[in-house]
N, C-alpha and C positions, 0 to 999 in steps of 0.2 A: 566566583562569578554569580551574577543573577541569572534567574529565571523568569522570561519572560512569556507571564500566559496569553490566554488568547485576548481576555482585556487591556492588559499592557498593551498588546501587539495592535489592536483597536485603537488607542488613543495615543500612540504614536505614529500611526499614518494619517488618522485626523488631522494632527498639526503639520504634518508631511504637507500632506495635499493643502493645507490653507497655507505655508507657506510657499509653496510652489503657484498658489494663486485658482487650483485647479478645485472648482464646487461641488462636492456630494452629491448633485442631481447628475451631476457627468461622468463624474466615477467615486463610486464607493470602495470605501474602504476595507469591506469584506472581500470583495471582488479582486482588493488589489492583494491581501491577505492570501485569497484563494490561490493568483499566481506564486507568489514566492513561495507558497507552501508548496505548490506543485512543483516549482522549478527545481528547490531544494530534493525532495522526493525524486528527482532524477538526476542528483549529484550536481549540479550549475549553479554558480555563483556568479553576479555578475557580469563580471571580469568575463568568463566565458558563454555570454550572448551575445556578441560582437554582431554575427549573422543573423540576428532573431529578424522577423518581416515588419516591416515598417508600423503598422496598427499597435505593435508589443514594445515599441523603443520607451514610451511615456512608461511604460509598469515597468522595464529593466530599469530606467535613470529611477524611479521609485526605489527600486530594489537595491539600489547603488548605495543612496540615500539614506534607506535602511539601515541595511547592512552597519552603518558608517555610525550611525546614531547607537546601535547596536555594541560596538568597538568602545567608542566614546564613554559608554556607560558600563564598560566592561559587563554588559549583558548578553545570554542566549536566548532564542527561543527553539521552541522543540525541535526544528526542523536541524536547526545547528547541529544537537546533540547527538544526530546519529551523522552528518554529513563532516562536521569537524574531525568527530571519533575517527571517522574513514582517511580522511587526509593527514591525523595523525599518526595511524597504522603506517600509510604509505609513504611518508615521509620520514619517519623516525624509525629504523631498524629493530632496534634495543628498545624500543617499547613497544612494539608489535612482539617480537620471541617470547617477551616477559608472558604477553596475554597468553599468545598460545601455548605455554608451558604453564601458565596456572590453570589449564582445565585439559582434562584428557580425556573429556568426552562431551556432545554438543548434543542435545534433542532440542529442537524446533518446531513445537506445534501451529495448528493452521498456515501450514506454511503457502497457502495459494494468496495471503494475504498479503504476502512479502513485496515490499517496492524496489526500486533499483538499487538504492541505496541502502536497503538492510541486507540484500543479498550480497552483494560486495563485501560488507563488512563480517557476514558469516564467511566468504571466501578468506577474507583477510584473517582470522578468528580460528579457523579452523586449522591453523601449522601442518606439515609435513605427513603425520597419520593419518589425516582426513575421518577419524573417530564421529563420523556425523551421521545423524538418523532425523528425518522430517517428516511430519507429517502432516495431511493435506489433502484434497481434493477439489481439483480442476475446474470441475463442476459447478465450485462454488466460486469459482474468479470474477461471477458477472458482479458481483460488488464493491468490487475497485476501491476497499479500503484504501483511505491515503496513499493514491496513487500506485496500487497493486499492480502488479507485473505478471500474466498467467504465464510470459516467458520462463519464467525467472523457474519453475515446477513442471514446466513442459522440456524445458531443457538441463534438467538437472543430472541426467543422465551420461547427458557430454561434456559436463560441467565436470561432474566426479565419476569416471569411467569405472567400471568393475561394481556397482553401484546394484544393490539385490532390491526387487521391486517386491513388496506383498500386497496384494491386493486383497482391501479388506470389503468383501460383495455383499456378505451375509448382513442384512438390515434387521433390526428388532423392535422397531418403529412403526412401521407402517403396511397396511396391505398391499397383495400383491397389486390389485386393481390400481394404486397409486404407483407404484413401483412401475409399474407396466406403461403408464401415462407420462410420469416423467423422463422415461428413459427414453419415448417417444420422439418429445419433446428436443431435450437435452439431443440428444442419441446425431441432430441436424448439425449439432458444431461442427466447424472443419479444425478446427486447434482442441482435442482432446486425447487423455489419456481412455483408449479404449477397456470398457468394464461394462458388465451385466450384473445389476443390484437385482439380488433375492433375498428369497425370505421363506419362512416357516407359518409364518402367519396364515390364518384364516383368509382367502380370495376377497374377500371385504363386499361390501355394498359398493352398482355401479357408481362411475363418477357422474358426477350432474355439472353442465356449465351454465354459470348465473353470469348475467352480463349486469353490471351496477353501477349508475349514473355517476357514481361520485366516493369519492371516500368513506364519508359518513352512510353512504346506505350499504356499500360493501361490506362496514363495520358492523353495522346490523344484523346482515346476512349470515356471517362467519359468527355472532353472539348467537343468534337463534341456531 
């Protein structure tokens, strides 16, 4: 099959939306991109937006659309690659055992970045030993890579029961005067893995708050 990037995926909703009659100034194509990439990112095809709220029907029949154009050209795009994977695990027995029996041990880094659908597939991935080790911090979930799930590392606990936590505090980054500010900060979440980041470092110079009109003078700021 093909690979369809994010160009492709551009100039196939172009002629989407101008055959459907619907103008770029009304909706663009990035926009309609951004849902099905979202949508995919939480396992929905479709087929299963039945209930979506009336404002979203025009981007699902888009996504219908897609999709369909997609098949036609026996093409993917990325989104496919891990939501197909998933449906093929769960659907075909004998080729889900096959995976899990060719790897007998799973480390997953950054894992606060994981979406619904990669977590899934490390469930399905992972067979009967459960030989899994992740890592990751909570912390850093306000980034919402491609539809990140902080669920997904807040509950992993109950996900894989018996599940040993290390908690790695000790920072070699940064002083404590920063350390002490963003724990602060941070520290307000109500969805966190509770931790106190230290350090050995020097107490640093205090912190100063620069308030900066705009991108480019913040840029400034942070160079000087």
């Amino acid at each position: 099959f093909t690979i369809y990037d994010d160009q492709d995926q551009q100039r196939l909703l172009r002629d989407l939306l101008k055959e459907m009659g619907i103008t770029e100034k009304s909706l663009k194509p990035r926009a309609v991109a951004s849902f099905i990439d979202s949508a995919k990112n939480n396992g929905q095809l479709p087929e299963m937006m039945g209930d979506c709220r009336a404002d979203q029907r025009q981007l699902v029949e888009l996504y219908r659309h897609y999709q369909n154009r997609l098949k036609a050209a026996n093409a993917l795009d990325f989104g496919d690659l891990l939501l197909l994977t998933v449906q093929l695990f769960e659907q075909f027995k004998d080729v889900r055992d096959y995976w899990q029996n060719r790897f007998d041990y799973l480390l997953i880094d950054e894992f606060q970045d994981t979406n619904r659908v990669q977590y899934q597939l490390v469930k399905l991935l992972v067979g009967p030993e459960a030989n899994l080790c992740v890592v990751g911090d909570d912390d850093q979930s306000i980034y919402r890579w491609r539809g990140a799930e902080v669920g997904n590392i807040l509950g992993f606990e109950n996900d894989f029961p018996g599940t040993t936590v290390i908690r790695l505090e000790q920072n070699y980054r940064s002083s404590q005067n920063i350390l002490g500010a963003a724990g602060a900060v941070v520290g307000n979440n109500r969805e966190r893995c509770d931790k106190a980041l230290w350090t050995e470092n020097p107490q640093g110079e205090p912190l100063v708050v620069e308030a900066a009109p705009d991108d480019r003078d913040e840029a400034s700021v942070v160079a000087v």
